[in-house]
DRENFI-378025 format. One record per residue (C-alpha): residue number from 1; x, y, z. Coordinates in nm, 3 decimals, always signed. Example, Ala and Ser with C-alpha at 12.3 -4.5 7.8 and 13.67 -1.06 7.14 Angstrom:
BEGIN
REC  num        u        v        w
REC    1   +1.230   -0.450   +0.780
REC    2   +1.367   -0.106   +0.714
//
This chain:
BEGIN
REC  num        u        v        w
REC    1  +12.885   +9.633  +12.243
REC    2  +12.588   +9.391  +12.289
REC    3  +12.283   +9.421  +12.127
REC    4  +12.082   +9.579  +12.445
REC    5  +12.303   +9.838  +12.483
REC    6  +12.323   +9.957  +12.096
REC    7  +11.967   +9.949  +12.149
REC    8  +11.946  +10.160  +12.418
REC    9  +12.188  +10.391  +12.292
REC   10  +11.978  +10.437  +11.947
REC   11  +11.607  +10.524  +12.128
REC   12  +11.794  +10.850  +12.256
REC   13  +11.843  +10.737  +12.650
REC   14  +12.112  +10.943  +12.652
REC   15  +12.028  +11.224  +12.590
REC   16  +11.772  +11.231  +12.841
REC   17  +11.751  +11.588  +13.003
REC   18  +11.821  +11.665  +13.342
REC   19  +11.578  +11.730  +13.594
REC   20  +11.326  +12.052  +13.579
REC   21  +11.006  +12.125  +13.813
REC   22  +10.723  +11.989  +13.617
REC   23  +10.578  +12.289  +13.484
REC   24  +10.862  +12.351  +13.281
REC   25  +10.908  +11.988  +13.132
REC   26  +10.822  +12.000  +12.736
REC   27  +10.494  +11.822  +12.693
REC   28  +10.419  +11.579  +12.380
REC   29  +10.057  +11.453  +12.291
REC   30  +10.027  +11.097  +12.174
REC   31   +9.699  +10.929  +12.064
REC   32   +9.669  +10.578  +11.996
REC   33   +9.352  +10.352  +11.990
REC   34   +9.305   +9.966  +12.151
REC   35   +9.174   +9.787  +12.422
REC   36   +9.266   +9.754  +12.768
REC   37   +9.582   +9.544  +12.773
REC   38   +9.714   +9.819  +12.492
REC   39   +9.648  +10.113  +12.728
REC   40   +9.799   +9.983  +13.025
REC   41  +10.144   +9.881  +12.823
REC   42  +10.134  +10.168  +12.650
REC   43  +10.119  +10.409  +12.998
REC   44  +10.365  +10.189  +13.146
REC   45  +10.607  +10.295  +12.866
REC   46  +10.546  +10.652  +12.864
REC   47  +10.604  +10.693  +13.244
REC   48  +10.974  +10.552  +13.156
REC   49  +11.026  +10.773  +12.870
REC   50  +10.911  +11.060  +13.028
REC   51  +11.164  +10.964  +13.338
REC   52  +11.454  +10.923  +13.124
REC   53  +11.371  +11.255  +12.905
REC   54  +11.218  +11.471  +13.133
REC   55  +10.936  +11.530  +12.931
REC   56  +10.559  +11.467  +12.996
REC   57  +10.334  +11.306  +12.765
REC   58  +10.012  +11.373  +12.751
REC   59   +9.823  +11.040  +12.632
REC   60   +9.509  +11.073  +12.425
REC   61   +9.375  +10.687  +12.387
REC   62   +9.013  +10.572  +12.338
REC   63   +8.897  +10.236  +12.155
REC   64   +8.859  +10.227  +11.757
REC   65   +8.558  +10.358  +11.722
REC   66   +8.532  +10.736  +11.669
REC   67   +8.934  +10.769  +11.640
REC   68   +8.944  +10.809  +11.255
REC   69   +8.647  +11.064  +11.313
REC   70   +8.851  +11.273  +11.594
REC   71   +9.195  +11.241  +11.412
REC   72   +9.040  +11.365  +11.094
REC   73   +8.876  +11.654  +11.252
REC   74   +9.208  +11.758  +11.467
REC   75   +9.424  +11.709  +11.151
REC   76   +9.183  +11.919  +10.965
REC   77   +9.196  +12.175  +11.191
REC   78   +9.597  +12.168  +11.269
REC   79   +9.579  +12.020  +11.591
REC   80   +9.707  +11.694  +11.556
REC   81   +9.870  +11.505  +11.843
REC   82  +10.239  +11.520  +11.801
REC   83  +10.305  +11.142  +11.780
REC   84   +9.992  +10.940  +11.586
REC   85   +9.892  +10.579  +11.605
REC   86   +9.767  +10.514  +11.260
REC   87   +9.644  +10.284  +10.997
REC   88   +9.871  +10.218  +10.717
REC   89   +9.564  +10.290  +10.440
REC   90   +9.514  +10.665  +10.634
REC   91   +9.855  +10.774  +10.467
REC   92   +9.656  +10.748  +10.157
REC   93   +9.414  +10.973  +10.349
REC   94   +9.595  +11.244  +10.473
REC   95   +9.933  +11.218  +10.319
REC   96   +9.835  +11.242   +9.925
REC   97  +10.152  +11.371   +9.812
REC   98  +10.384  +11.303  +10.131
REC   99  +10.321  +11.646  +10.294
REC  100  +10.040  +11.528  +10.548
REC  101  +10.264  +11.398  +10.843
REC  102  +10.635  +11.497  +10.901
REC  103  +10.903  +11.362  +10.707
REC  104  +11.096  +11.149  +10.931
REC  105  +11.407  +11.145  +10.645
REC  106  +11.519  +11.425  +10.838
REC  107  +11.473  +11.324  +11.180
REC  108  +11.720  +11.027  +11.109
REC  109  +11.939  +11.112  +11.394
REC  110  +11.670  +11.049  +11.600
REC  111  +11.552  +10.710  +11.467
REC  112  +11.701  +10.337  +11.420
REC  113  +11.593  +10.365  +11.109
REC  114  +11.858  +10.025  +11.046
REC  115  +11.653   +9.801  +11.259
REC  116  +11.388   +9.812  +10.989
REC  117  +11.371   +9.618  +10.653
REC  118  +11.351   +9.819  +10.355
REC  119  +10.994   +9.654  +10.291
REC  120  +10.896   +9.793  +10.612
REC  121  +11.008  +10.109  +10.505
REC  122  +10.849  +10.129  +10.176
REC  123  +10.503  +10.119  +10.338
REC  124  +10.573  +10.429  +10.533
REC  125  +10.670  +10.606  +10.264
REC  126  +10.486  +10.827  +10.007
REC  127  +10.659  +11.020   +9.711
REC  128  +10.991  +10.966   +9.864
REC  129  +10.890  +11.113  +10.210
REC  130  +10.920  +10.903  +10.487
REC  131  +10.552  +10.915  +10.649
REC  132  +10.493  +10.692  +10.875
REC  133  +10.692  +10.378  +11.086
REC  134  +10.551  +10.022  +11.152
REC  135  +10.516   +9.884  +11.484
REC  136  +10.478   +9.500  +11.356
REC  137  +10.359   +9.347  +11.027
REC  138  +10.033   +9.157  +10.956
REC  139   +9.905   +8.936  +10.687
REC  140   +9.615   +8.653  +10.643
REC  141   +9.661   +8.365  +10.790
REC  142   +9.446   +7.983  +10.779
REC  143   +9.367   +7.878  +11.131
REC  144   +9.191   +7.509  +11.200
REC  145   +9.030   +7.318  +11.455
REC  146   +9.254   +6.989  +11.407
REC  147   +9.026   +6.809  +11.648
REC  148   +8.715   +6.908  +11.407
REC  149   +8.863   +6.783  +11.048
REC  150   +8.939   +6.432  +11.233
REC  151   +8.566   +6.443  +11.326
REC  152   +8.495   +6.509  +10.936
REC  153   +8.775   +6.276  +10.865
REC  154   +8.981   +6.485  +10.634
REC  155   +9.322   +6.630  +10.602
REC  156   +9.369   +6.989  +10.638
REC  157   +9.388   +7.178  +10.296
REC  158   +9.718   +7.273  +10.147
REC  159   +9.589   +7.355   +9.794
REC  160   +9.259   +7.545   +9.641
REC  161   +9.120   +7.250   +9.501
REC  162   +9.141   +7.082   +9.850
REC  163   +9.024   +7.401  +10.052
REC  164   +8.723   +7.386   +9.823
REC  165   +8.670   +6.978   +9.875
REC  166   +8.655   +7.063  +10.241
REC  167   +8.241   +7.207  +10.213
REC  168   +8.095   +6.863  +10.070
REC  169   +8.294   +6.670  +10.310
REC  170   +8.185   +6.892  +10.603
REC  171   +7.831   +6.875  +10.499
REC  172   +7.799   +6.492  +10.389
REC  173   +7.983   +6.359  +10.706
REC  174   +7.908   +6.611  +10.959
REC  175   +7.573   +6.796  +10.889
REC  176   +7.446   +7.129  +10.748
REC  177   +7.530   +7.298  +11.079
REC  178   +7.925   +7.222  +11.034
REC  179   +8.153   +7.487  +10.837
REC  180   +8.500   +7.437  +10.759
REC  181   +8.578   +7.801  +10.724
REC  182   +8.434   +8.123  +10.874
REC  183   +8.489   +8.465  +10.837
REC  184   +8.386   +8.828  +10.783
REC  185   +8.280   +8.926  +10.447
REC  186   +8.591   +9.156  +10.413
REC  187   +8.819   +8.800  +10.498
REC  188   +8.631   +8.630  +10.223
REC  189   +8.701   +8.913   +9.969
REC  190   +9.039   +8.914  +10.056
REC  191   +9.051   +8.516  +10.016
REC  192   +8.910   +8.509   +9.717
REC  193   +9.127   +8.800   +9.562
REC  194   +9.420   +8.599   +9.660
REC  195   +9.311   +8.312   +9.407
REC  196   +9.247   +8.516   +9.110
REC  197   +9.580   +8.744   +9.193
REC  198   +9.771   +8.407   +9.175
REC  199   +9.574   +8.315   +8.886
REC  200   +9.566   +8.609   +8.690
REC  201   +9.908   +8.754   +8.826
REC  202   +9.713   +9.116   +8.923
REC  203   +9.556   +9.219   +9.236
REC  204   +9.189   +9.443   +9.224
REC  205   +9.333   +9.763   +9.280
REC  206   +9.667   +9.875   +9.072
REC  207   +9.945   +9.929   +9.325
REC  208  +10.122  +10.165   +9.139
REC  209   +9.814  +10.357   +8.987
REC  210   +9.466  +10.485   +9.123
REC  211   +9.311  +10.255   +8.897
REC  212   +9.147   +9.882   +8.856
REC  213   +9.384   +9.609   +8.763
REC  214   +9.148   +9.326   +8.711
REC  215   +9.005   +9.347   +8.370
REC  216   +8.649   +9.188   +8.326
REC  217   +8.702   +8.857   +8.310
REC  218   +8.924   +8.831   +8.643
REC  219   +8.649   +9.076   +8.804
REC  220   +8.392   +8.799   +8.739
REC  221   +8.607   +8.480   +8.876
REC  222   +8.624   +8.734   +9.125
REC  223   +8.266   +8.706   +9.234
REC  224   +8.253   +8.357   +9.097
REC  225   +8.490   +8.239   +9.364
REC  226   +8.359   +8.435   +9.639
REC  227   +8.023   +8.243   +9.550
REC  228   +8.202   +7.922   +9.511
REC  229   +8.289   +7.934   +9.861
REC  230   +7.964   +8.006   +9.985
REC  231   +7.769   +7.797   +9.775
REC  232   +7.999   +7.526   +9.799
REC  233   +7.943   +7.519  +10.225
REC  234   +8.321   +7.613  +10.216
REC  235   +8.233   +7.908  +10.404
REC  236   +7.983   +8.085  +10.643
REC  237   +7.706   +8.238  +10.435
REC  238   +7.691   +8.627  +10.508
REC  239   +7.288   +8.608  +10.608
REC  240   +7.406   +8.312  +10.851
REC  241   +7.637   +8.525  +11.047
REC  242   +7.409   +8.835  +11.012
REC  243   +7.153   +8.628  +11.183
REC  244   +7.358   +8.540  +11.520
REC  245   +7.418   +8.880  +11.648
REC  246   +7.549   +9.023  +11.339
REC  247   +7.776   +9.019  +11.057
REC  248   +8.088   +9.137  +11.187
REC  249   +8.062   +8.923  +11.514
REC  250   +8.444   +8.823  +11.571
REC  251   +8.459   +8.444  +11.495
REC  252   +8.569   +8.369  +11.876
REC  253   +8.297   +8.491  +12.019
REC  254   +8.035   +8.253  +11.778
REC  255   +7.923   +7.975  +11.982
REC  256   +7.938   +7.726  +11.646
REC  257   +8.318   +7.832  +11.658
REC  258   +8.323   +7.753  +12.017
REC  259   +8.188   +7.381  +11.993
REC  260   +8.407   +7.335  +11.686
REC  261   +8.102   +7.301  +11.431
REC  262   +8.298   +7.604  +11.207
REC  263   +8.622   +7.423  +11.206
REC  264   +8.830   +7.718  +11.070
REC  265   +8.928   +8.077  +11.003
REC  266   +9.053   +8.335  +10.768
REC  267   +9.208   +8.607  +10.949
REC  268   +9.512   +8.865  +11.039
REC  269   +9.775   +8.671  +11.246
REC  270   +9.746   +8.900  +11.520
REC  271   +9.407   +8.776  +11.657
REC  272   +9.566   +8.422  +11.663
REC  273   +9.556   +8.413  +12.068
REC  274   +9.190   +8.552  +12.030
REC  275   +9.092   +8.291  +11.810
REC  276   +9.232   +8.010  +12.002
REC  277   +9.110   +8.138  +12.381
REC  278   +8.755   +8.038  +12.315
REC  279   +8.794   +7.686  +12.150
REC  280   +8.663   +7.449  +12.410
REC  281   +8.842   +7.198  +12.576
REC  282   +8.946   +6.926  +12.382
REC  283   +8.945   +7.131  +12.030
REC  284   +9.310   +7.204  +11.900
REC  285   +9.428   +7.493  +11.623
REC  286   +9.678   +7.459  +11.390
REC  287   +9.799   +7.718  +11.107
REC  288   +9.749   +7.617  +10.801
REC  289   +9.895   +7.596  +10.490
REC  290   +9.865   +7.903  +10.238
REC  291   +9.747   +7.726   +9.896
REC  292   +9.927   +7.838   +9.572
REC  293   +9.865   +7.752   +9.243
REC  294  +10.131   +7.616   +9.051
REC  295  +10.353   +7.844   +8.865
REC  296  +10.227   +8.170   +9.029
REC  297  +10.467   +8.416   +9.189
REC  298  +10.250   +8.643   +9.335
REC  299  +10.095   +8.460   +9.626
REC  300   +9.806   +8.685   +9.661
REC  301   +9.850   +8.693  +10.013
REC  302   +9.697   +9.039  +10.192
REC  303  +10.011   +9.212  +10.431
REC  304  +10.068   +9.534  +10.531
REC  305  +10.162   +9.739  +10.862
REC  306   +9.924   +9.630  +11.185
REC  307   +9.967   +9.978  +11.310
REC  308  +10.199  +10.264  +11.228
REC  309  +10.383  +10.555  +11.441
REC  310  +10.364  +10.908  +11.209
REC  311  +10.489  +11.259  +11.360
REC  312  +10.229  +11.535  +11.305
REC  313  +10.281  +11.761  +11.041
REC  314  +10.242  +12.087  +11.289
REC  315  +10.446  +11.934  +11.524
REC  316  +10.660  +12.163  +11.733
REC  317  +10.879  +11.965  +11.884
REC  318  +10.975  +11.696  +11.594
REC  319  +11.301  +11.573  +11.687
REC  320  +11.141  +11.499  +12.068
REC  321  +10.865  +11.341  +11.921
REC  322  +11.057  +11.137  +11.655
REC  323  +11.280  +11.026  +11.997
REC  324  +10.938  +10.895  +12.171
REC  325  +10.817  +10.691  +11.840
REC  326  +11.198  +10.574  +11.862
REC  327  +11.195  +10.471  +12.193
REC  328  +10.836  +10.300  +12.151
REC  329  +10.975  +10.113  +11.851
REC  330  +11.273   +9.949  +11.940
REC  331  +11.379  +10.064  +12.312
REC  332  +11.448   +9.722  +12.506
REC  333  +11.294   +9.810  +12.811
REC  334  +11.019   +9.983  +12.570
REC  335  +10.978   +9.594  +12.392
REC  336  +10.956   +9.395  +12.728
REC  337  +10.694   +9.658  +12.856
REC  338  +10.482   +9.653  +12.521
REC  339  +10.529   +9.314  +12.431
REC  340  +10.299   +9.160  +12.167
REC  341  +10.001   +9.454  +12.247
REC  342  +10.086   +9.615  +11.907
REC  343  +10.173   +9.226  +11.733
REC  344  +10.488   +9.093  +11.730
REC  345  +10.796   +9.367  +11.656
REC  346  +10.931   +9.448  +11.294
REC  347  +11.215   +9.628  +11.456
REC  348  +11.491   +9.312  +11.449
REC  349  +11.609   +9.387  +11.834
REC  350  +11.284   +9.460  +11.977
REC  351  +11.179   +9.096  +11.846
REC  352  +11.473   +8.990  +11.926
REC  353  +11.461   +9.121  +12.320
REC  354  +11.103   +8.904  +12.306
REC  355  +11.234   +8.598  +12.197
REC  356  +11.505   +8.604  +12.443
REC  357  +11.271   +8.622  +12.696
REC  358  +11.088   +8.303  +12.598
REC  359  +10.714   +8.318  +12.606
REC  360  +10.597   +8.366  +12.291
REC  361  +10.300   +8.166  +12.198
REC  362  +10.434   +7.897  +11.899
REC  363  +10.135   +7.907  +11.708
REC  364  +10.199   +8.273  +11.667
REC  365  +10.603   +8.249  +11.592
REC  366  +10.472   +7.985  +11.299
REC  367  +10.224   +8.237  +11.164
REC  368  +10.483   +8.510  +11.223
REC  369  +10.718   +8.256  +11.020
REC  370  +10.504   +8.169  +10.764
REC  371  +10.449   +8.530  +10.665
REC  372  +10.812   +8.609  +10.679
REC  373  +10.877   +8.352  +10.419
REC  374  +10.627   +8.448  +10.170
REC  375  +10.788   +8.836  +10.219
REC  376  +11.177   +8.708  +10.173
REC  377  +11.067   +8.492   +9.879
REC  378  +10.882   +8.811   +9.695
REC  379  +10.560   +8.645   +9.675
REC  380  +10.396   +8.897   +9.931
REC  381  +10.360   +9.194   +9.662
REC  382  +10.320   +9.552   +9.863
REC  383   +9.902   +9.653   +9.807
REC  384   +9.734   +9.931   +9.680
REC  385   +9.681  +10.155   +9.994
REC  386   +9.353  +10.280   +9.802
REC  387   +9.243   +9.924   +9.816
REC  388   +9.163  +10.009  +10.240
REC  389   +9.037  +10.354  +10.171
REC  390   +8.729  +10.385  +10.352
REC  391   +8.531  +10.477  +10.091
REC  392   +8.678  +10.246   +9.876
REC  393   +8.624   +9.977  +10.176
REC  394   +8.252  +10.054  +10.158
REC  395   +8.250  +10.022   +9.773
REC  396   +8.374   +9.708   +9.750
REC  397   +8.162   +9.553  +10.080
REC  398   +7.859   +9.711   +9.914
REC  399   +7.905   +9.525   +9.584
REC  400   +7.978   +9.206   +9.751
REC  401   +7.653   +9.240  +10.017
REC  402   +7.457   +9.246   +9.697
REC  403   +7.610   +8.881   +9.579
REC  404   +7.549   +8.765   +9.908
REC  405   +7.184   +8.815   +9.967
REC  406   +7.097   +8.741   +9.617
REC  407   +7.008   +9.076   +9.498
REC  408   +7.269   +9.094   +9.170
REC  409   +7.421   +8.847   +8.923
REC  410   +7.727   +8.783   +8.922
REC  411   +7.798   +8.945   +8.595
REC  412   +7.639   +9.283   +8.690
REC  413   +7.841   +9.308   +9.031
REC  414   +8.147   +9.215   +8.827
REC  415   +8.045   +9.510   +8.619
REC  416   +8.016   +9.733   +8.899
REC  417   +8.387   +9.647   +9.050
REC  418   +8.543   +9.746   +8.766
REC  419   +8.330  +10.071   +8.632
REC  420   +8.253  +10.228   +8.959
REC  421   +8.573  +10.161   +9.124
REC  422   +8.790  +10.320   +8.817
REC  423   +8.559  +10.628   +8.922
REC  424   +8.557  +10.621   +9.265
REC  425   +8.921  +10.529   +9.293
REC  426   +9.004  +10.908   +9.025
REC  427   +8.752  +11.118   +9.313
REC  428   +8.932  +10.977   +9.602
REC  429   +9.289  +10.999   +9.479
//
């Protein structure tokens, strides 16, 4: 039996249910969030699901902001969609002990559960209950503007010590104005947590435990190395990007990115096409190398889940619902329809189906790759879902704002990291 038709045969298609007038068809509510490419896949899908099933699906899709706000106040008030697009950090949100969403363990009949990896797996699940399924996987990648380091006349990094070389070359052979890095201040936490995990073998927030792993002298190199990178004209000073529109401006839509005087980025792989459609002509991207310091096995490297599909907990109609998530997960038809709207597929034969189809942008297979290999090696340790809380988000940005407009030391922030997120971290458990 080829692969299609195994495929086909595990999203449920036959069992689809013969035809009934339309007020009669079993309805299922499914919310998601994105823009408009999302929407129009996503629709495009549902109208074959519902064909095949005889079911109607009422779609409930908006843009991110004001989704967490409405799901929280329909889950709150037990009336939840029946199929949920969420964020893998929400399960630590609404599904403290596992009990939040449906467990999909028992909706295995319905689900190719086997065209997952057991890593991909693990971040759906909470005390042993199967929450929550991942559409594709995401982690930080290093994107530069070749064209710009041969202007600076350098080589691209492919250790720390040479990442942080890069800011005194950029600035003594190109100018104040020139960056080789940019980024959000959330990409430059992350960046700089990955150095002291690999250095100090423990990540900020204990994965296993609602507590603080770093103890007070990796909290410090911490903030040390965030500074380093500013200071050092590594990267885009916070007050810089604050004062051309604003902070959390996406980097491709910053003119300086545009020209190629910021010659780089650190961000998800799943924006790689966004980052690359603005470069102007002439400028070229490449992925970078992820710097590791020697004898480190934890690469400090951010992944988890770009999106996940959970069942509602007051679902009525579970094993239909479990069939849609099913289909939208590793259906062929489903995967050509869909495409790369949700990132590229962690169900193996709904890549598979895309890659046989040709098309897919290399620069985005090589950060797909790249990320693979630090997962099969074990260097890509699971995260703390705490550590994206939102509250714990705004903790951690707060502390971090303070370092970079000046208004701490570095030893007081530290300080802060470690005290008030043990506290905050017990509250929100």
């Amino acid at each position: 039996m080829n692969l299609n038709r195994r495929l086909v045969l595990a999203s449920g298609a036959a069992l689809a249910a013969p035809f009934v007038h339309a007020q009669d068809k079993p309805v299922l509510r499914f919310a998601w969030w994105g823009g408009a490419s999302r929407h129009q896949a996503t629709l495009a899908a549902l109208k074959v699901f519902e064909q095949r099933h005889g079911v109607r699906v009422k779609a409930e899709y908006m843009g991110f902001n004001g989704y967490l706000e409405r799901l929280t106040t329909q889950i709150a008030g037990r009336s939840e969609p029946d199929v949920m697009q969420i964020n893998w950090a929400w399960l630590a949100m609404f599904s403290k002990r596992g009990n939040g969403f449906t467990d999909l363990n028992g909706l295995s009949r319905e689900l190719a559960l086997d065209q997952f990896t057991e890593d991909d797996l693990a971040y759906g699940r909470v005390q042993g209950k199967l929450n929550a399924l991942p559409t594709s996987f995401s982690a930080r990648v290093f994107l530069w503007n070749q064209t710009a380091f041969g202007r600076a006349g350098i080589a691209l990094p492919k250790t720390w010590d040479q990442l942080f070389a890069t800011g005194p070359a950029f600035r003594s052979k190109l100018g104040d104005a020139h960056y080789p890095l940019d980024g959000e201040l959330y990409d430059m936490i992350l960046l700089s947590q990955s150095y002291i995990q690999q250095k100090h073998g423990t990540p900020f927030v204990d994965p296993a435990r609602p507590r603080v792993a770093m103890n007070a002298a990796a909290a410090l190199e911490w903030v040390r190395t965030y500074q380093r990178l500013v200071d050092g004209h590594v990267a885009t000073p916070l007050p810089l990007r604050a004062s051309l529109g604003g902070a959390e401006k996406p980097t491709e839509q910053q003119p300086d990115w545009v020209a190629g005087r910021w010659a780089g980025n650190y961000t998800w792989d799943s924006v790689v096409g966004l980052r690359a459609s603005t470069l102007a002509p002439g400028e070229k991207l490449a992925l970078g190398a992820f710097p590791m310091l020697e004898g480190s096995r934890d690469s400090g490297l951010f992944g988890r889940p770009t999106v996940m599909y959970t069942v509602g907990r007051n679902c009525r109609q579970p094993e239909l619902a479990a069939r849609l998530v099913n289909f939208l997960l590793v259906d062929p038809e489903a995967a050509r329809i869909l495409g790369r709207t949700r990132g590229l597929p962690s169900a193996k034969g709904a890549l598979a189906v895309l890659q046989q189809a040709g098309g897919l942008p290399p620069l985005e297979l090589a950060a797909h790759d790249q990320i693979q290999a630090q997962r099969d090696a074990g260097r890509l340790i699971r995260p703390a879902p705490l550590f994206e809380h939102a509250r714990f988000q705004k903790f951690m940005r707060e502390v971090f704002e303070t370092i970079a407009y000046g208004k701490t030391t570095d030893a007081e922030a530290a300080r802060r990291l470690v005290d008030e997120g043990n506290a905050l971290l017990s509250r929100i458990q």
